[in-house]
C-alpha positions in Angstrom: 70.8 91.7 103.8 72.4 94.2 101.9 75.2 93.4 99.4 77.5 95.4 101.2 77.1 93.7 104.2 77.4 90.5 102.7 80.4 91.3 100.9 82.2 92.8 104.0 81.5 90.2 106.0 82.5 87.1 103.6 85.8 89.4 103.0 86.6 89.7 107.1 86.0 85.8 107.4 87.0 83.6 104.2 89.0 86.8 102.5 91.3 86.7 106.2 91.4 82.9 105.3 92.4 82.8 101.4 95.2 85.6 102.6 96.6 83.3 105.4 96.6 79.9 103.4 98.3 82.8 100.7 101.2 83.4 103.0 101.8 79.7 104.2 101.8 78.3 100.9 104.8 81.5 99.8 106.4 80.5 103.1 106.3 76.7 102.1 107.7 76.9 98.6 110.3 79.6 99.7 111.6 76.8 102.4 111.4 73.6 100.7 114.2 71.0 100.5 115.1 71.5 96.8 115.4 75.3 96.8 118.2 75.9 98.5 120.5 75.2 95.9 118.8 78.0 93.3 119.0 80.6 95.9 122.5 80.3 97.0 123.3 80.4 93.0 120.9 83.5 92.7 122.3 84.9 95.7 126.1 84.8 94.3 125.2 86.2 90.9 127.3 89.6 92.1 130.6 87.7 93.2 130.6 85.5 90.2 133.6 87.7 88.6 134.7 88.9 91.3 138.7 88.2 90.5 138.3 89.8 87.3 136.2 92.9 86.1 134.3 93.3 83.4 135.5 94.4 80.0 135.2 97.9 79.2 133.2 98.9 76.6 135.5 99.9 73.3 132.6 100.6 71.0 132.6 104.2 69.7 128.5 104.2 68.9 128.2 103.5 72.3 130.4 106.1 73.8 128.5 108.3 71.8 125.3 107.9 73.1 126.1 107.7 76.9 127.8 111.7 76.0 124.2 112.1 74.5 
């Protein structure tokens, strides 16, 4: 048997395989009981000041190097 016969084959059965348990364990952790909590908190991160903007920046170095 050739090597790249064996290799093709062993990647269209067990390399299909390794992919699949891949994606079910991703799906698993991503939907697990305790993570629910950490994405809603990563999912807010952009309304966290939302009553109050941020300050402006009143450094001269930096204005001087965003004109740059």
């Amino acid at each position: 048997m050739e090597e790249y016969t064996f290799l093709r084959q062993l990647a269209d059965s067990w390399g299909l395989l390794v992919l699949f348990l891949f994606f079910v364990g991703i799906v698993v952790w991503v939907f697990r009981p305790g993570s629910t909590a950490s994405y809603r908190d990563t999912a807010n991160i952009p309304f966290r000041h939302a009553d109050a903007p941020a300050a402006a920046n009143t450094d001269p170095a930096v204005k001087k190097e965003a004109r740059t």
